[in-house]
N, CA, C and O atoms as a GROMACS GRO file, in nm:
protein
  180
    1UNK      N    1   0.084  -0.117   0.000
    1UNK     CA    2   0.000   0.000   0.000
    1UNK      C    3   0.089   0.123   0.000
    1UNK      O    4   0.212   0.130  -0.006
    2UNK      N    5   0.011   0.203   0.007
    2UNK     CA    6   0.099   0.331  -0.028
    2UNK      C    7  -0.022   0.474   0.047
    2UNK      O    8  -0.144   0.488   0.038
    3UNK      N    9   0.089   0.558   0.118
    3UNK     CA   10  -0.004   0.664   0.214
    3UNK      C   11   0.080   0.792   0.122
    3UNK      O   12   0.193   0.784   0.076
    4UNK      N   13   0.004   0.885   0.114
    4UNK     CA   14   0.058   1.017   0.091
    4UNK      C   15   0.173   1.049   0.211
    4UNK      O   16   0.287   1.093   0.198
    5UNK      N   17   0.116   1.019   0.305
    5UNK     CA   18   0.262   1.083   0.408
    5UNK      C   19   0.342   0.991   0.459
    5UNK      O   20   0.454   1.030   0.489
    6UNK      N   21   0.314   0.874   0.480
    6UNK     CA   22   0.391   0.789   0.548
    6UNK      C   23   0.453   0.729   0.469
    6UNK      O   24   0.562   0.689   0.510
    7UNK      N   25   0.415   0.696   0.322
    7UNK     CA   26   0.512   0.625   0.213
    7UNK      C   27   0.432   0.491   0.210
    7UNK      O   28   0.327   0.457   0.264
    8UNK      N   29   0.529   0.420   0.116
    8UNK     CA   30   0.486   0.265   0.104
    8UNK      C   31   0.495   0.193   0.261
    8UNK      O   32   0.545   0.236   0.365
    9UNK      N   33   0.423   0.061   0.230
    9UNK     CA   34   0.374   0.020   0.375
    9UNK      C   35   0.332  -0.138   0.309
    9UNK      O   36   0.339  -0.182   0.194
   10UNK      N   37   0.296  -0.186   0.409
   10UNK     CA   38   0.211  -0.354   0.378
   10UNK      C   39   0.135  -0.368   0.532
   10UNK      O   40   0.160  -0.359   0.652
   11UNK      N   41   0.041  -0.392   0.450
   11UNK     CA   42  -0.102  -0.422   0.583
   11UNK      C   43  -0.077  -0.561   0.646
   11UNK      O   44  -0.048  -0.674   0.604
   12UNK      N   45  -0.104  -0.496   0.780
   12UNK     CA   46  -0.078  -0.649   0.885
   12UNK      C   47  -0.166  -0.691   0.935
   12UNK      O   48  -0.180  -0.810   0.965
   13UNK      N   49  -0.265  -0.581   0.959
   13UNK     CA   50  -0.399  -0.661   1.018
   13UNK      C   51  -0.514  -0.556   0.976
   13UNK      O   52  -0.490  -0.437   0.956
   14UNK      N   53  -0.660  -0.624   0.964
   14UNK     CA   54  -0.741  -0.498   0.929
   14UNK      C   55  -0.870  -0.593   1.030
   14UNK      O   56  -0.877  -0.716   1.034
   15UNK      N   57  -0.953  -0.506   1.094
   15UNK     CA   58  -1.037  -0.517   1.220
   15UNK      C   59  -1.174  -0.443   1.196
   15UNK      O   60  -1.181  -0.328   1.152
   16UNK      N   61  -1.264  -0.509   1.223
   16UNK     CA   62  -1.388  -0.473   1.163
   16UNK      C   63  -1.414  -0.362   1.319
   16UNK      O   64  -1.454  -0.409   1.426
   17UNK      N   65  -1.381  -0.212   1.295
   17UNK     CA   66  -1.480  -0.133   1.388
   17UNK      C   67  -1.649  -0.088   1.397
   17UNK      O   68  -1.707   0.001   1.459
   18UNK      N   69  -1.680  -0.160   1.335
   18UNK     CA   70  -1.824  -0.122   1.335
   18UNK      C   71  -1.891  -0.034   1.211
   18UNK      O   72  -1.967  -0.081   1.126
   19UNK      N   73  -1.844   0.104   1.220
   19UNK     CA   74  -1.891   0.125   1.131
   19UNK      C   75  -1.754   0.204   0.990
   19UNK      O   76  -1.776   0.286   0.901
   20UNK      N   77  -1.645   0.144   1.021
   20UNK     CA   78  -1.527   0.167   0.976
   20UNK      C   79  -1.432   0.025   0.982
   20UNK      O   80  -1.459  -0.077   1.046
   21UNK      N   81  -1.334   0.045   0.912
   21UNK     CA   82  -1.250  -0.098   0.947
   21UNK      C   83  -1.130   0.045   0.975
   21UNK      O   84  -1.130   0.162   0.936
   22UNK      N   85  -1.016  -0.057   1.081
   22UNK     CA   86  -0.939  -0.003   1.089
   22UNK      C   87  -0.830  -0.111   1.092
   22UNK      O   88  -0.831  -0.228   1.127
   23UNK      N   89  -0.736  -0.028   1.042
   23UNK     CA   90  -0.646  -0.132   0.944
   23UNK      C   91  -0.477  -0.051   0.997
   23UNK      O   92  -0.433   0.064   1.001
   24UNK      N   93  -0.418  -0.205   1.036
   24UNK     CA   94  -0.281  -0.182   1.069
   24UNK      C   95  -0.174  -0.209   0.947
   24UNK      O   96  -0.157  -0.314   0.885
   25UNK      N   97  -0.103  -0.079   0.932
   25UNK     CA   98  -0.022  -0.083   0.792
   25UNK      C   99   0.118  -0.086   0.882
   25UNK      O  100   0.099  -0.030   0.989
   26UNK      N  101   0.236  -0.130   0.868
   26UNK     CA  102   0.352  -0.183   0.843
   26UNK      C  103   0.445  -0.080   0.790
   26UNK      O  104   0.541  -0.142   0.745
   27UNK      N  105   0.465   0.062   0.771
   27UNK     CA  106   0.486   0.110   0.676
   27UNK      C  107   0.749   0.150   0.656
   27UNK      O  108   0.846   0.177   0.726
   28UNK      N  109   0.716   0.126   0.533
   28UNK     CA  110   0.906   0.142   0.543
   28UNK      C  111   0.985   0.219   0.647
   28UNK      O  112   1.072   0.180   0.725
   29UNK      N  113   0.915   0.374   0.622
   29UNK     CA  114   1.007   0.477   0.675
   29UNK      C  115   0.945   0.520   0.838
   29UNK      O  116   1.012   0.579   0.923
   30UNK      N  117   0.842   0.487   0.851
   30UNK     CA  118   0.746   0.568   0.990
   30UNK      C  119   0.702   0.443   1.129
   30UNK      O  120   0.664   0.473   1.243
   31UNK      N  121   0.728   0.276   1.061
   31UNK     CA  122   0.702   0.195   1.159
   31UNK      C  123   0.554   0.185   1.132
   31UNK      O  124   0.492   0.227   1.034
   32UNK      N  125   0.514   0.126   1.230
   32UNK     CA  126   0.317   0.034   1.249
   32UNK      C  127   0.271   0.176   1.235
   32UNK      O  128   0.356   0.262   1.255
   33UNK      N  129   0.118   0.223   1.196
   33UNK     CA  130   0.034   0.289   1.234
   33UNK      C  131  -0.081   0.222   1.198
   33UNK      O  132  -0.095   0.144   1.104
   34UNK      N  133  -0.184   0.269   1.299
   34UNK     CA  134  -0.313   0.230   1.273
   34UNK      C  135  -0.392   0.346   1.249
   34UNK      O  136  -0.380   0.454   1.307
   35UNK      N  137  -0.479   0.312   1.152
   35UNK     CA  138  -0.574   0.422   1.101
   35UNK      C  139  -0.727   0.357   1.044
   35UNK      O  140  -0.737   0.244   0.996
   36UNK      N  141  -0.830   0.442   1.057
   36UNK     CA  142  -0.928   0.370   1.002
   36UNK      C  143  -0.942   0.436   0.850
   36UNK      O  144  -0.931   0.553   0.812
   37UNK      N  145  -0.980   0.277   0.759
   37UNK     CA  146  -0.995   0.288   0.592
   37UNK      C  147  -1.063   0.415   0.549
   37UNK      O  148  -1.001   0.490   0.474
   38UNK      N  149  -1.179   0.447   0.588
   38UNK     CA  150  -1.196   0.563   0.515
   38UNK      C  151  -1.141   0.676   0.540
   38UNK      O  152  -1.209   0.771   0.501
   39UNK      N  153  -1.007   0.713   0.608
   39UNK     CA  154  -1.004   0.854   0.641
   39UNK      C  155  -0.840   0.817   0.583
   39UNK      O  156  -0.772   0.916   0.561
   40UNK      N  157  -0.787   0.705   0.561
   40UNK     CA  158  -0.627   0.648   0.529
   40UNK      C  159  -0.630   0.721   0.446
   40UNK      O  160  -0.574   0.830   0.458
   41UNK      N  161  -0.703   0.680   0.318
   41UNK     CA  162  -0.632   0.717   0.185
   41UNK      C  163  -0.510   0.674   0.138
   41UNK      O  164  -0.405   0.731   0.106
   42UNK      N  165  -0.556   0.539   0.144
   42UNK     CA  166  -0.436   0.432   0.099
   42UNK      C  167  -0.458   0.396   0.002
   42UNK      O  168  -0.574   0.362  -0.023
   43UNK      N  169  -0.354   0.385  -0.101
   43UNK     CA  170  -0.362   0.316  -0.283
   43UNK      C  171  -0.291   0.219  -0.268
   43UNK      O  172  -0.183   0.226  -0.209
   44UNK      N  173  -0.353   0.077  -0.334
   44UNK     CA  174  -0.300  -0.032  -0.390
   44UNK      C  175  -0.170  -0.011  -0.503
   44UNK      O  176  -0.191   0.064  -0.597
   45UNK      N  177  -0.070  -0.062  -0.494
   45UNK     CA  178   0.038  -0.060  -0.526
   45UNK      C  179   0.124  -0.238  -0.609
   45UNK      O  180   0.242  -0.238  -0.644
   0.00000   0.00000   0.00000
């Protein structure tokens, strides 16, 4: 995957919050973050 700010990344876990998933990305330069899918703005790569 790929974030505008954090760079390329690979998803490690994604968790159904209810009315969002929130999804743990892996990313090269920044380490783990978790964020929920609709607000990421993450592109397939």
């Amino acid at each position: 995957m790929s974030h505008v700010k954090f760079g390329s990344g690979t998803v490690k876990a994604v968790k159904d919050g209810g009315k969002d998933y929130e999804v743990t990305v892996e990313f090269d330069r920044v380490g783990q973050k978790k964020m929920f899918a609709s607000f990421a703005k993450l592109k397939k790569v």
